[in-house]
C-alpha positions as CSV (number, residue, x, y, z in Angstrom):
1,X,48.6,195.7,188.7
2,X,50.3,192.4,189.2
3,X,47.1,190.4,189.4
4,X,45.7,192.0,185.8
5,X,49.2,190.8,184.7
6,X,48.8,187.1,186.4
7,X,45.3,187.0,185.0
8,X,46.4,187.7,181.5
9,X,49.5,184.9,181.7
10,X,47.3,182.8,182.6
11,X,44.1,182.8,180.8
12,X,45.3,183.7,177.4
13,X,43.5,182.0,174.6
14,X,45.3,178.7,173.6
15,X,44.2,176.2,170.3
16,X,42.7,173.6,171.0
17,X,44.0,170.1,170.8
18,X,40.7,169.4,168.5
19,X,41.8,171.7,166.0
20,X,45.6,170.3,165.7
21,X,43.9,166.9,165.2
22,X,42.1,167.9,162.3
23,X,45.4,170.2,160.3
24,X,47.5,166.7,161.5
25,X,45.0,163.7,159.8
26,X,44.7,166.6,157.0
27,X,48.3,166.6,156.0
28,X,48.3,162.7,157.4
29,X,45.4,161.8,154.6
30,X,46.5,160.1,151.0
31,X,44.0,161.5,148.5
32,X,43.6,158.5,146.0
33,X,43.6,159.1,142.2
34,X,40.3,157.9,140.3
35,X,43.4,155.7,138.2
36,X,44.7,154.3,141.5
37,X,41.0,153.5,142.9
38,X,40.1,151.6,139.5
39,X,43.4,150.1,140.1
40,X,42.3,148.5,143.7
41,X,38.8,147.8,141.8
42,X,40.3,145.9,139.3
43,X,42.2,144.0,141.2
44,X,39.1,142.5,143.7
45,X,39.3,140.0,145.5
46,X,42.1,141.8,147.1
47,X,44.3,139.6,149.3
48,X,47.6,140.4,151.0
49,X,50.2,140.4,148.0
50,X,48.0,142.1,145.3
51,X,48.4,145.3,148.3
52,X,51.6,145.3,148.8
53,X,51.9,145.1,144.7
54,X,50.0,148.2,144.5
55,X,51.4,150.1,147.3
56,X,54.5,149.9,145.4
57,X,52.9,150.9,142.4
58,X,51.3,153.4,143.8
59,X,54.7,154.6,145.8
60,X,53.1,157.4,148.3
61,X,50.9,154.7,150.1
62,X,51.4,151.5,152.3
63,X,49.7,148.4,151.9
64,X,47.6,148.9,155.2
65,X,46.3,152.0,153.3
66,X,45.3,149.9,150.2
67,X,43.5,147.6,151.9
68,X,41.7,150.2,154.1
69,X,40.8,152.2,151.0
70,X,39.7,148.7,149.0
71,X,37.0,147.9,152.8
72,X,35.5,151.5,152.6
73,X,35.0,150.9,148.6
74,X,33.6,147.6,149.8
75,X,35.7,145.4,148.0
76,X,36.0,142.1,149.1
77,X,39.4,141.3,150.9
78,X,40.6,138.0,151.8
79,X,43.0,138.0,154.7
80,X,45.9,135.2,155.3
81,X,44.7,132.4,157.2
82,X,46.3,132.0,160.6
83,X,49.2,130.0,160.8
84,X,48.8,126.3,162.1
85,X,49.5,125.4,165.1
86,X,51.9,123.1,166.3
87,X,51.4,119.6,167.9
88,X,52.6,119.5,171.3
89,X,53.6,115.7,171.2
90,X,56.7,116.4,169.3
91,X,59.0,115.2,171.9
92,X,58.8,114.9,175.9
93,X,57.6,117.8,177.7
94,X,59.7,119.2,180.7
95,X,58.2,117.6,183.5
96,X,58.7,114.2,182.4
97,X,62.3,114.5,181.2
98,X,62.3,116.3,185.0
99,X,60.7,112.7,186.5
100,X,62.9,110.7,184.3
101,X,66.3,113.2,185.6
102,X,65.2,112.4,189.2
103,X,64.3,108.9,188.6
104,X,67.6,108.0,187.3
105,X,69.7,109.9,190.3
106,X,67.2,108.8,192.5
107,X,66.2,112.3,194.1
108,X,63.1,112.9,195.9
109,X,59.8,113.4,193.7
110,X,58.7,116.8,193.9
111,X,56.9,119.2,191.4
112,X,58.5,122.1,189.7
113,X,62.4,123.2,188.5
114,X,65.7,121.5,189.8
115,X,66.7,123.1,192.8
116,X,70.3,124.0,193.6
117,X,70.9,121.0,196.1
118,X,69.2,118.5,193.1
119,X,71.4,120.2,190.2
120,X,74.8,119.5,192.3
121,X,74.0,116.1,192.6
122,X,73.4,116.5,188.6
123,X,76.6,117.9,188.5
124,X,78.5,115.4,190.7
125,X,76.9,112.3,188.7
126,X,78.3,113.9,185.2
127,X,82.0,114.5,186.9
């Protein structure tokens, strides 16, 4: 009797993670309005501000959603150019202003940070 019970407990149909997937990206989906796709049509080449414009005209949708919608319309969008990078001969880097600390209190020449023994010297020299 116990084992028709266990048996039961234990293989009792359960939903499938499949079919929660689907009823979550249903309720998850924005259904665009023919007025708001014209809207993203119209306003081709779409680049990062015109999105966020019309996500807040729109109101229920982000501007990630925008521009997904405008790529599978195949509208052209123009992402923001990378930011520039900085030059690196702005100043001195650490190792010389390290050569130049050990230089001047006459410490040994070594590679890598300031060890304890090397900073109270520092220390001592400021006092």
């Amino acid at each position: 009797m116990f084992d028709l019970i266990k048996k039961w407990l234990y293989n009792q149909p359960r939903t499938t993670k499949k079919l929660n997937l689907k009823k979550r990206l249903k309720n998850m989906t924005t259904s665009y309005t023919p007025e708001m796709i014209k809207a993203i049509t119209d306003s081709a080449p779409l680049d990062l501000v015109k999105a966020h414009a019309l996500s807040a005209q729109f109101g229920n949708v982000s501007y990630r959603s925008v521009i997904s919608k405008a790529k599978s319309l195949k509208i052209e969008y123009v992402s923001k150019a990378p930011a520039a990078k900085k030059d690196k001969a702005a100043g001195p880097t650490k190792i010389v202003v390290l050569a130049a600390i050990r230089g001047k209190l006459e410490l040994p020449t070594r590679e890598g940070d300031l060890t304890k023994t090397e900073l109270e010297t520092i220390l001592a020299a400021l006092s």
